[in-house]
N, C-alpha and C positions, 0 to 999 in steps of 0.2 A: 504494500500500500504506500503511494508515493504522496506528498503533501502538493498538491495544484496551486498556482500561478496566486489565484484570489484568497484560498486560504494564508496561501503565508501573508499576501496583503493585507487580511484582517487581522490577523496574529502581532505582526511590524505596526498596525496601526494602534491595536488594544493591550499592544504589549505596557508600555509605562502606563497606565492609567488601571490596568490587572495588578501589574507591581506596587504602585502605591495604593491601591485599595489593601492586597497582601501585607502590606507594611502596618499599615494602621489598623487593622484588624489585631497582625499580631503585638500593636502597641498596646492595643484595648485587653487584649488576654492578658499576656504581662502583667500590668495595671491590675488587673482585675485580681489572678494569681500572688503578685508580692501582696495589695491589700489583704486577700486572705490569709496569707501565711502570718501578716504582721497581728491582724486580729486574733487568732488564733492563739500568737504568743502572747499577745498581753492577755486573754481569756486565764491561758495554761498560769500564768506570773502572777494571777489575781486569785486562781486558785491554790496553787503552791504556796501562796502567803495570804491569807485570810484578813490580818491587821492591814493590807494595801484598800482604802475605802474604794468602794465604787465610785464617791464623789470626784475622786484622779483618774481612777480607770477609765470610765466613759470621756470625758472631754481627750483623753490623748488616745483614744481610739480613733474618734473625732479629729483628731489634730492631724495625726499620720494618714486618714483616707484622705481627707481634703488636701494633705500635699502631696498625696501618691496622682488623684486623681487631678489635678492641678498640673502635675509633670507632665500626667497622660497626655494632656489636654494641649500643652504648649508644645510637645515630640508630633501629635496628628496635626498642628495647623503648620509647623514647620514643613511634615510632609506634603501638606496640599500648597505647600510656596507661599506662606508668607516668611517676610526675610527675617531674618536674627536679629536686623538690627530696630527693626520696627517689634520685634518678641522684647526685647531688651530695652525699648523704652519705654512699654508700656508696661515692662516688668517692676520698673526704676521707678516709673512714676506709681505705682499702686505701692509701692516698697513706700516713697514720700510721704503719701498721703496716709496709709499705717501709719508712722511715724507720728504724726501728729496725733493720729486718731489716739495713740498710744499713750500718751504725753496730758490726752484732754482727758483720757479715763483710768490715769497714774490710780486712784483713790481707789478701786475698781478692782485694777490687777494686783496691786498690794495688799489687798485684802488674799487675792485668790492665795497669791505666792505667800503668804503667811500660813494659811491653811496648810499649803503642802509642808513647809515646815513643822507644823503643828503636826501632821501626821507622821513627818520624819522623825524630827528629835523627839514629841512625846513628853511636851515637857506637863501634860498633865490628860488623863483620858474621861472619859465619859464615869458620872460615879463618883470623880475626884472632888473635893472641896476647894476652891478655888477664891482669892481676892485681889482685886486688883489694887493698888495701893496708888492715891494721887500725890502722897508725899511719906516722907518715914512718918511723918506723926500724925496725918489725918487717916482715916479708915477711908476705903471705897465700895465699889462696888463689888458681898461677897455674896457667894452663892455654889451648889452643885452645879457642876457640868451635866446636863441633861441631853445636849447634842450638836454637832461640830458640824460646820456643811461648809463649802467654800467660801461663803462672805461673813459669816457668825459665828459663834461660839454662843449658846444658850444655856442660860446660868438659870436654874431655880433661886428666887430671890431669899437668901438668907441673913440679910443685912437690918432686918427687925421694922424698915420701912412700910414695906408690902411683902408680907410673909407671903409665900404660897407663888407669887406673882412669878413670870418669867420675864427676865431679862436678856436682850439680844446684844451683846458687845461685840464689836466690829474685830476680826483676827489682827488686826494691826496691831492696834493698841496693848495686847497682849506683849508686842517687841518693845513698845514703847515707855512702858511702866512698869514697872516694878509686881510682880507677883508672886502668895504667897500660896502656898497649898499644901493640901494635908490630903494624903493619898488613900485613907478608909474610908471617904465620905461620911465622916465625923468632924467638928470642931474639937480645939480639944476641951473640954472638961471648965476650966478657965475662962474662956470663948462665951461658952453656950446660953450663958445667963444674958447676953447680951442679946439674943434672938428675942 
C-alpha cells in the first residue's frame, strides 16, 4: 500500500496543527497527572500527621493546582504562538499588581502566617489556658483556647468580664504581646478567685 500524491498533501498540510494539538493535549495530561500526584501527597502528609490542620492543608492544595494549572495554561498559549515576550509581560504585570494587592491586605496575610506558626511551634493548643498580657502589670485578655482557624484564635472568656462569653483575638497579636498559659486548662489555684 503506497501513500498517493493528495494524501501526503493532506498529511504536509495537517501535519503542525496535528503536532501542536498532540502537544497541548499532552500538556493538559501532565498538568493534570503532576496535580494529582501532588494532591495525593499532601492527602498521604495530612494523614501520616494528624496535628497538620486541614485549615493549611486545603489552601496549599489550593495553592499548588492553581500554579500547576497556571503553568499548564501559559506552556498551551505559548504552543498556539503567542510570544514569550508578551507571556512575560503580562506575567510581570499580574506579578505588580499582586504586589500591591499584597501590601493593601498585609493585616490579612499576617494573621494567616501567624496561624501557621501557631500550628508549627505550638506554642499553646486547643484546651490550653491562655492570657494575653497588655503590659507586665495590667491583666488582658484571659481565656480557654476553644478553636484556632487561620485569622483567630477563640478564647472562652475567663477574665470574670463576661464569663461564659467567647472571645475572637486576631493570630497576630499573639506574636505581639506577651503571653501566658497554663497547659491543663486550669488557672492555677491562686488565679481562680478572680473569675
Amino acid at each position: 500500500m503506497s501513500i498517493t500524491l493528495p494524501t501526503l498533501e493532506w498529511l504536509m498540510a495537517w501535519r503542525e496543527p496535528l503536532l501542536r494539538t498532540g502537544q497541548i493535549i499532552l500538556i493538559v495530561l501532565l498538568a493534570w497527572l503532576v496535580q494529582r500526584i501532588f494532591t495525593r501527597g499532601i492527602t498521604r502528609l495530612g494523614n501520616r500527621y494528624p496535628q497538620l490542620p486541614a485549615e493549611l492543608l486545603m489552601p496549599l492544595r489550593g495553592l499548588l493546582r492553581w500554579l500547576i494549572l497556571g503553568s499548564a495554561f501559559m506552556l498551551v498559549l505559548e504552543r498556539l504562538g503567542v510570544s514569550a515576550q508578551v507571556l512575560w509581560t503580562a506575567l510581570t504585570g499580574f506579578a505588580a499588581v499582586a504586589a500591591i494587592a499584597f501590601f493593601a491586605i498585609w493585616s490579612v496575610l499576617s494573621n494567616m502566617f501567624c496561624a501557621l506558626l501557631i500550628f508549627a511551634m505550638g506554642p499553646f493548643r486547643i484546651g490550653d489556658c491562655v492570657e494575653v498580657l497588655e503590659s507586665a502589670d495590667k491583666h488582658g485578655v484571659r481565656g480557654r483556647v476553644m478553636a484556632i482557624n487561620l485569622f483567630y484564635t477563640t478564647l472562652e472568656d475567663l477574665s470574670g468580664d463576661a464569663p461564659g462569653a467567647w472571645v475572637q483575638i486576631p493570630n497576630s497579636l499573639f506574636f505581639q504581646k506577651a503571653v501566658r498559659r497554663w497547659r491543663n486548662g486550669q488557672l492555677p489555684p491562686e488565679r481562680t478567685h478572680e473569675i
